[in-house]
N, CA, C and O of each residue as an XYZ file, in Angstrom:
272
protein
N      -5.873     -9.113   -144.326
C      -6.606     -8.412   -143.301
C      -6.283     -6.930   -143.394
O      -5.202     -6.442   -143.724
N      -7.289     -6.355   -143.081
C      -6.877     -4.734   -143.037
C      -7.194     -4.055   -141.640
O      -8.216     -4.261   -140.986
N      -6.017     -3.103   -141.245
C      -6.215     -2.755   -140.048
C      -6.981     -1.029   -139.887
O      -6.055     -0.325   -139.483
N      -7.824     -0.447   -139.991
C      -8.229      0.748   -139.768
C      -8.050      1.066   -138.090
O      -7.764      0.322   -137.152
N      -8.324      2.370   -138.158
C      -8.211      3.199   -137.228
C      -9.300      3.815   -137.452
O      -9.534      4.225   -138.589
N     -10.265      4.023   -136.329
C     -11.840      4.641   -135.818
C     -11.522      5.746   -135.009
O     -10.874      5.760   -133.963
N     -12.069      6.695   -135.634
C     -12.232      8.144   -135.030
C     -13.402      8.457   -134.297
O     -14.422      7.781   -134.156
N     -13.079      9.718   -133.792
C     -14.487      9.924   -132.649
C     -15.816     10.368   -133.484
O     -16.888     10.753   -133.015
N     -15.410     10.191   -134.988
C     -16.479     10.610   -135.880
C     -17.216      9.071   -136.122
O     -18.441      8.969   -136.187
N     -16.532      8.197   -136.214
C     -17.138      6.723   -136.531
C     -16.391      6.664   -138.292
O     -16.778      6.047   -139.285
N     -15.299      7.514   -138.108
C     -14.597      7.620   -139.196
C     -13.906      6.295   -139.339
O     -13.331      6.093   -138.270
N     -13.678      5.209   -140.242
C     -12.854      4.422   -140.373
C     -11.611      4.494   -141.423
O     -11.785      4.060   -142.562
N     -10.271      5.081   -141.010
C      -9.044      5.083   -142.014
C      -8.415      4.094   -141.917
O      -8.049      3.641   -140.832
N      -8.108      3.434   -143.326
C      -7.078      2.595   -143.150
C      -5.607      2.948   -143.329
O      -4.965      3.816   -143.920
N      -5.230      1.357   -142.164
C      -3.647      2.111   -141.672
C      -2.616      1.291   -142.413
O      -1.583      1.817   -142.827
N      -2.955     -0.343   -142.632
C      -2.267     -1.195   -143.244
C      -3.129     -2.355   -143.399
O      -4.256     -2.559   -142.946
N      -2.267     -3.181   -144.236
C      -2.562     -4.564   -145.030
C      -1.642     -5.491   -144.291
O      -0.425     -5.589   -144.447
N      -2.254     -6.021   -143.631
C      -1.312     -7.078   -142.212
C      -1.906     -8.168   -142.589
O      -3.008     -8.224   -143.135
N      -0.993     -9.334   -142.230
C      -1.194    -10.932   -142.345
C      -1.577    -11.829   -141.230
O      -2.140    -12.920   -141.317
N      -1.041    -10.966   -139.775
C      -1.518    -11.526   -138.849
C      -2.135    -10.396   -137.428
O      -2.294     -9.217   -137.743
N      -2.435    -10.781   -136.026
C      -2.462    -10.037   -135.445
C      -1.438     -9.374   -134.683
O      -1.572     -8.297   -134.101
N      -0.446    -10.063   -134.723
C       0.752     -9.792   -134.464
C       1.451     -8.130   -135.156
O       1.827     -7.092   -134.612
N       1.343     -8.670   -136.833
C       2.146     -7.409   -137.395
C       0.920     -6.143   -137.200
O       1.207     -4.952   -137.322
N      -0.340     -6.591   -136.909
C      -1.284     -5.296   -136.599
C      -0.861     -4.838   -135.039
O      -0.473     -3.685   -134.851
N      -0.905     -5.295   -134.511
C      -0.220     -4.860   -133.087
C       0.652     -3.970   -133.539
O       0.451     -2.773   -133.333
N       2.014     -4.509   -134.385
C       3.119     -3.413   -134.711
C       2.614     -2.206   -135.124
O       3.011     -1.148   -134.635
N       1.703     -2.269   -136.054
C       1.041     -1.428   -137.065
C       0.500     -0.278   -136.391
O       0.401      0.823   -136.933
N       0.008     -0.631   -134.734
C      -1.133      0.191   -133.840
C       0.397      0.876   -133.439
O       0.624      2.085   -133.483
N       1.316     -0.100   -133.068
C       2.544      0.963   -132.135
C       2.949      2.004   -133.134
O       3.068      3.141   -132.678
N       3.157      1.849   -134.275
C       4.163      2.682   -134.987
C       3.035      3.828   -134.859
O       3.448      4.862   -134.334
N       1.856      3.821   -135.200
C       0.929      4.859   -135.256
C       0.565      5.798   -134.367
O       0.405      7.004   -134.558
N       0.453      5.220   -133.461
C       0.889      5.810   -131.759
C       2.071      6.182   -131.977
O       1.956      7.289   -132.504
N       3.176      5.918   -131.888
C       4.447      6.629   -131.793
C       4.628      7.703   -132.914
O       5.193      8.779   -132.721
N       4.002      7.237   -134.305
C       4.398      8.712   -134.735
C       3.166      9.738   -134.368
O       3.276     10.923   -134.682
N       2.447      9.442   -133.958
C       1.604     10.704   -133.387
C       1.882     11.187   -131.759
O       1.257     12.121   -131.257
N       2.744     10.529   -131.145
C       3.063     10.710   -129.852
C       1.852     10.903   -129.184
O       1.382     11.949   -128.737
N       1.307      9.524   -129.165
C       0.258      9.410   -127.814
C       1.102      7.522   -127.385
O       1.473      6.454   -127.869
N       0.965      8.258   -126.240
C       1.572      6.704   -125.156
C       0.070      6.320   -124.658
O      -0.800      7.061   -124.202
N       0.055      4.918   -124.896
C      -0.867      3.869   -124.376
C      -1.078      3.626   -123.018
O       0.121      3.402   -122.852
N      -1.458      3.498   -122.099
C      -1.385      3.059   -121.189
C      -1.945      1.877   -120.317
O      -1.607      1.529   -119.186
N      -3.009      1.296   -121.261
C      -2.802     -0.018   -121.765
C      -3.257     -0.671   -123.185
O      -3.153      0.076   -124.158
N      -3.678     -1.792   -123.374
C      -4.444     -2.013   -124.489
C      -5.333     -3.154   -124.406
O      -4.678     -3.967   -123.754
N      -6.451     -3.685   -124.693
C      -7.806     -4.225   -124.612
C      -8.161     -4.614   -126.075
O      -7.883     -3.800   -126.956
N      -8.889     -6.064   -126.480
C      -9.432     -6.586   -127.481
C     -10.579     -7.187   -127.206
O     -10.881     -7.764   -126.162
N     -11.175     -7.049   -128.106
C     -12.571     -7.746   -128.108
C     -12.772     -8.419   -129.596
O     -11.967     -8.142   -130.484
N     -13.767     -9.226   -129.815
C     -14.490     -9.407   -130.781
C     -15.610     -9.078   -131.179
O     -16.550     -9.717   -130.707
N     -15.851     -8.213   -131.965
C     -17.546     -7.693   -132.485
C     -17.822     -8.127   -133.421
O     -17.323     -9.084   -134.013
N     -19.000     -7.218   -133.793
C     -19.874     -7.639   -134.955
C     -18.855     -7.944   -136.278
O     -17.845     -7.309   -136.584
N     -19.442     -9.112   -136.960
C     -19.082     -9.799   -138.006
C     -17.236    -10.361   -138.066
O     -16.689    -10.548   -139.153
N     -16.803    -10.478   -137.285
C     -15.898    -10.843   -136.579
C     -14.571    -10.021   -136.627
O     -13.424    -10.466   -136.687
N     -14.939     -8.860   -136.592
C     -14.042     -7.852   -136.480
C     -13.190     -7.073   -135.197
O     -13.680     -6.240   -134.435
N     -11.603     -7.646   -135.178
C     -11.212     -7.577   -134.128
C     -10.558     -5.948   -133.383
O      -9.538     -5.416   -133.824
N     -11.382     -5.358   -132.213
C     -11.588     -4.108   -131.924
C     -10.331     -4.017   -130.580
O     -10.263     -4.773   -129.610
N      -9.424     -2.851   -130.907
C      -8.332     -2.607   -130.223
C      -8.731     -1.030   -129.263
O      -8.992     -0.025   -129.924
N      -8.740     -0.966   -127.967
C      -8.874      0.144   -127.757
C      -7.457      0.106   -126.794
O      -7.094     -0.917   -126.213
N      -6.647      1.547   -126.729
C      -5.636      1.966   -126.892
C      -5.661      3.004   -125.285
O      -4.645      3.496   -124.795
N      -6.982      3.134   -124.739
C      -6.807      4.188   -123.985
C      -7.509      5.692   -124.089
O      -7.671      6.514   -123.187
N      -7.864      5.773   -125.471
C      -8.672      6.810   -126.173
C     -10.096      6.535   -125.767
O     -10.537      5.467   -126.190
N     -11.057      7.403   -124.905
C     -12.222      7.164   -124.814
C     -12.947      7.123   -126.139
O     -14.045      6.606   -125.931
N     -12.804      7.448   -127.418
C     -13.240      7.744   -128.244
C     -12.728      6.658   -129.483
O     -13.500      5.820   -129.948
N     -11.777      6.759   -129.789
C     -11.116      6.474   -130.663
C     -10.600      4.591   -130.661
O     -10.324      3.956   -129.643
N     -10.595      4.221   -131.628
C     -10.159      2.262   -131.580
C      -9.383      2.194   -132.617
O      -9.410      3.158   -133.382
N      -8.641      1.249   -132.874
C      -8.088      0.406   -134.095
C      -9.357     -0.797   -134.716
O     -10.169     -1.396   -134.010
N      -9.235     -0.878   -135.927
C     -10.428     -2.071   -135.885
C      -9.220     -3.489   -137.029
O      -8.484     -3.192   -137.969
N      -9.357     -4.284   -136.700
C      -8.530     -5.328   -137.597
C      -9.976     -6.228   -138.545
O     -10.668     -7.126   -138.065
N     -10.070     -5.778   -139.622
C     -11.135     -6.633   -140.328
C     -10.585     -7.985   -141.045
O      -9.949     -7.890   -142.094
N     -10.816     -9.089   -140.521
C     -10.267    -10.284   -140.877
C     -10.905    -11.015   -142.369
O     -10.458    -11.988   -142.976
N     -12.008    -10.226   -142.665
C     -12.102    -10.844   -143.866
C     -11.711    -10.375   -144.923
O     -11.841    -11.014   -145.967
């Protein structure tokens, strides 16, 4: 699975190569912490083509976990 990060451009970077949703969770904290933005909460959904969408608090901005 690969975890990207979505910008307010509709930019998709990838952040890591994770096995579950678990180590992507880790993957979202470390990224947040080294950019020093604190969460204040966090939210999942499922979208199109079964791609699992993390929003962090950022009106703009998501994590995306692509499972295939």
């Amino acid at each position: 699975m690969k975890l990207y990060f979505n910008d307010n451009f509709d930019t998709n970077t990838l952040i890591a190569n994770v096995d579950s949703e678990e180590k992507a969770l880790s993957e979202i904290n470390k990224y947040l912490k080294k950019h020093k933005y604190v969460s204040s909460y966090m939210r999942t959904w499922t979208g199109k083509r079964g791609k699992q969408w993390f929003d962090f608090g950022s009106h703009t901005e998501f994590f995306v976990l692509d499972k295939n």
